[in-house]
N, C-alpha and C positions, 0 to 999 in steps of 0.2 A: 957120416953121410947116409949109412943106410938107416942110420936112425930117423933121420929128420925126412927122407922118403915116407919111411912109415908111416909116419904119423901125418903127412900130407895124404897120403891114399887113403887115411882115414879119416881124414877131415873133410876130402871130395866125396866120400863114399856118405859119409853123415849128411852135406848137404841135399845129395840126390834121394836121398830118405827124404828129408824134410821135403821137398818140393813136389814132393810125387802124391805125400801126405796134403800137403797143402793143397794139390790140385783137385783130389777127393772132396776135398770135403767144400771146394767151390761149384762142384757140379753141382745143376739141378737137379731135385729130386725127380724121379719118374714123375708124379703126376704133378702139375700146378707148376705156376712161374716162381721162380726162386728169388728168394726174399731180400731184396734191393738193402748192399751196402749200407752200411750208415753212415750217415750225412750227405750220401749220394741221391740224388735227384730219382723221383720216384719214374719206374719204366711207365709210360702211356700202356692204359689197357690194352688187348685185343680187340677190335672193333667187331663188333657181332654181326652174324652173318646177315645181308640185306634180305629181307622179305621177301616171298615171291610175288610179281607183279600180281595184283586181281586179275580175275578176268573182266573185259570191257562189260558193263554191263548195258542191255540193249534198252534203247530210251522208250520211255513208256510213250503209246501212242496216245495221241494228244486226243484231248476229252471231246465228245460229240455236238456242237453247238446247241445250245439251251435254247429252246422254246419251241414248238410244232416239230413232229416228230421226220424226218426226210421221208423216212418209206412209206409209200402213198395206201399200202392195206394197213397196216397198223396206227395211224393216226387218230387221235382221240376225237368227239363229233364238234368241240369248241377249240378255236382258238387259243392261244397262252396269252396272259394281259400282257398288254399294247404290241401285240401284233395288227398288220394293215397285212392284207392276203388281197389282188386282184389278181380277178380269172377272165383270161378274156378268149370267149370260142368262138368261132368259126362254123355256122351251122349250115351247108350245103343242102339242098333240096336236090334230091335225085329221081324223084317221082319219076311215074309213068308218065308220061305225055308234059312233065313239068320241069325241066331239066334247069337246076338253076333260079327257079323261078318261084320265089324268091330266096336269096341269100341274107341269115339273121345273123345279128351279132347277140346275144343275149348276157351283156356282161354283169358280172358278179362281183359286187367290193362288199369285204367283209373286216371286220375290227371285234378283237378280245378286249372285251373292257378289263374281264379278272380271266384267271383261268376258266371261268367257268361260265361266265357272261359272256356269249358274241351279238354283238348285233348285225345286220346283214341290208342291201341293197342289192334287191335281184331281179331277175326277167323270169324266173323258171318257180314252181314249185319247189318248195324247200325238199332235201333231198334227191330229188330226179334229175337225171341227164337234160341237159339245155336239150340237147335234139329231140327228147320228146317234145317239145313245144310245136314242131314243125305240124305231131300229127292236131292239134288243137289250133293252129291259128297263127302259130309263131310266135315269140316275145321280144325284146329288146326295140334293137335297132333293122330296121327293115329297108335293104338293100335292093334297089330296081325297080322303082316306083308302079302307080298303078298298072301299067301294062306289065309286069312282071310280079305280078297278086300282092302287092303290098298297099293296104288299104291308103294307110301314114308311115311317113317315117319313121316315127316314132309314135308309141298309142299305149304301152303300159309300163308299172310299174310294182313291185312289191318290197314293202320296207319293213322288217320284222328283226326277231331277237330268239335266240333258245339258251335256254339256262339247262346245264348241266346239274342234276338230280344227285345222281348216283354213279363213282366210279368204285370198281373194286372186284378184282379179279379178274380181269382181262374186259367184264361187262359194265357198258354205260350205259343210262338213262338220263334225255334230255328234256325238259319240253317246250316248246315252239310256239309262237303267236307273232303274226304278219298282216299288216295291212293291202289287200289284195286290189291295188289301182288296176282292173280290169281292163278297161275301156277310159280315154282321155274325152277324146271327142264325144259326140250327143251323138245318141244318149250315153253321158256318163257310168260306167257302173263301176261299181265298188264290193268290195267283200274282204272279208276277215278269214285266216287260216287258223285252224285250231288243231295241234296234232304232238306224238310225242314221237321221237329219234332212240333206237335200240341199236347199239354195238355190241356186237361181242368179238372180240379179236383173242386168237389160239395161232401164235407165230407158225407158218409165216400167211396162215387163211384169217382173214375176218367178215364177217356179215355183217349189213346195215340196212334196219327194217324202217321206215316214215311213215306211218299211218297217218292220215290228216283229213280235217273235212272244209273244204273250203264252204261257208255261208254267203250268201247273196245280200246285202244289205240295202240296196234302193234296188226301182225297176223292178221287181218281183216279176209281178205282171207279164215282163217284156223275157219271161226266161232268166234271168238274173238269180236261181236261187243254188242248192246246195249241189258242191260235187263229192265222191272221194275218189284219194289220192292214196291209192299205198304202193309205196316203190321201194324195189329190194334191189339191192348189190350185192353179189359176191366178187372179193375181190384175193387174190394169191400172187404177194411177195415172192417174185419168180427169185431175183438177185437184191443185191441191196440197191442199184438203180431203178429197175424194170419191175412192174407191177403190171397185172392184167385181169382184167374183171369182167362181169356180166352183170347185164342193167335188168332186170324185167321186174316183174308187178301186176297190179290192175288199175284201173280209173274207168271214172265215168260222172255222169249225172246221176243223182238220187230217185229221181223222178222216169221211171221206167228201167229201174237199172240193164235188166236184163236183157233191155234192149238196143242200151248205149253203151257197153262199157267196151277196153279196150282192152289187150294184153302187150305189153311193147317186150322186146325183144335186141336188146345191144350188145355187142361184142368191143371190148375197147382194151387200150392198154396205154399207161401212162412211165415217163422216162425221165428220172430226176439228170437236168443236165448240172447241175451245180447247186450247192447249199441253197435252198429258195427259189429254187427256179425250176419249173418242172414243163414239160410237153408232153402230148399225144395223141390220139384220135379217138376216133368209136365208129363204127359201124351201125347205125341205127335203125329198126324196123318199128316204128312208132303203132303202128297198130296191127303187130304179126298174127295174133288172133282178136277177132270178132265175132259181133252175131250176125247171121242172115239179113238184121236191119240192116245195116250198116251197107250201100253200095260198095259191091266188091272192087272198083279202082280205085279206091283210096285205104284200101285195108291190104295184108298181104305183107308179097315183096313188090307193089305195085305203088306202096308210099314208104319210100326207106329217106335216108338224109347220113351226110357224112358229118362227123364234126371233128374239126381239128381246134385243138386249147391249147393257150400258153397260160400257165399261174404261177405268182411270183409273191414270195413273203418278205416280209422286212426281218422276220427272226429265222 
């Protein structure tokens, strides 16, 4: 009896060796997944850790619409091809003793044949503020008939083109040629503009010089012959809607200069309301200096004029 004990306590004691041995050496090692059974179905990897989310990244703002530039001091002196641009002002007569009297429309359709080709349909000297017109006679469309100093309702025209020269470095060079319908009614006159267009734009200021000579072509005789025309703007990109400028210059007839010419004198500022569509005024003193010729109520602040413009592009 105590034999067969024995050797049973020794045979339970051998197996819990074995098992304990056995258990060993099924543990995984410290590092790594321990190596699948054989014939046993392989374990699915570890799934690796998900990425961390990007951050959003912010959407690029969308690109500036192609062709003519919105901000009214920065803009090149031509058109972009197949642009259509009408300007249509509003020129009040504020005179001394003229109040009103007469109200012009002097409007402006202009077309970029290329970038650099425009041609134009105008009421005003190329270059110049419509409201200088008031101090010369008026142009366009004339409002209030002859009891309100409008000879016609309509009585001139000018159709011309400037070709873009030179861009390059903030500076342009254009040059300009326009057929000057003076006068419709008898006597007819007629004249031709000769002149070139200087920008130079330095964000957010830019200058714009027009030198030009208009020539007399019939009627000589009748006073029909040469003027010039040099009109200067400064203009300063206040924001990216609101720009504000100042018109002045000289003019006159060639034939006694020194005793006809004028210096005009404008205060304006222009308000992009939307991609191509722009408004604003000007304040005008058409002839703030002159000479002694000149009758003092029509020179001064004795012949001033308001204009209000709306101008509206297809690009």
């Amino acid at each position: 009896m105590r034999t067969k004990t024995a050797i049973l306590s020794i045979l339970a004691t051998s197996l819990m060796s074995f098992s304990a041995i056995a258990q060993e050496e099924a543990a995984p090692p410290a590092e790594g997944a321990a190596p699948a059974a054989e014939g046993a179905p392989a374990a699915a990897p570890e799934a690796a850790p998900a990425p961390e989310a990007a951050a959003p990244v912010a959407a690029a703002p969308e690109a500036a619409p192609s062709g003519y530039s919105d901000e009214y001091a920065l803009r090149p002196l031509t058109l972009s091809a197949m642009t259509f641009q009408g300007t249509l002002p509003v020129v009040l007569n504020l005179s001394k003793s003229a109040m009103l009297k007469p109200v012009w429309i002097p409007l402006d359709l202009r077309f970029g044949v290329t970038d650099d080709l425009e041609v134009f349909v105008s009421h005003s000297y190329p270059g110049t503020s419509p409201a200088m017109q008031t101090g010369v006679g008026g142009g366009g469309l004339c409002l209030g008939g002859t009891s309100r100093g409008c000879e016609k309702a309509y009585n001139n025209a000018m159709l011309g083109g400037q070709y873009s020269i030179l861009k390059a470095s903030g500076l342009e060079l254009a040059g300009l040629l326009a057929l000057d319908m003076r006068r419709f009614t008898s006597p007819m006159l007629m004249g031709v503009d000769v002149g070139v267009a200087v920008k130079y734009v330095a964000a957010p200021v830019s200058v714009k010089l027009v030198p030009q000579v208009s020539i007399g072509l019939n009627k000589r005789s009748q006073e029909n012959k040469e003027n010039l025309v040099v009109p200067l703007q400064i203009a300063v990109q206040a924001a990216q809607p609101i720009a504000v400028f100042l018109d002045t210059g000289i003019g006159g007839k060639f034939s006694h200069f020194s005793d006809n010419y004028a210096v005009p004198v404008g205060i304006g500022a222009s308000y992009l309301a939307m991609h191509g569509l722009d408004a604003g005024l000007e304040f005008y003193l058409p002839m703030a200096l002159a000479p002694s010729a000149i009758p003092s109520d029509v020179k001064g602040f004795n012949n001033r004029a308001l204009m209000l413009f709306a101008s509206w592009r297809s690009q």
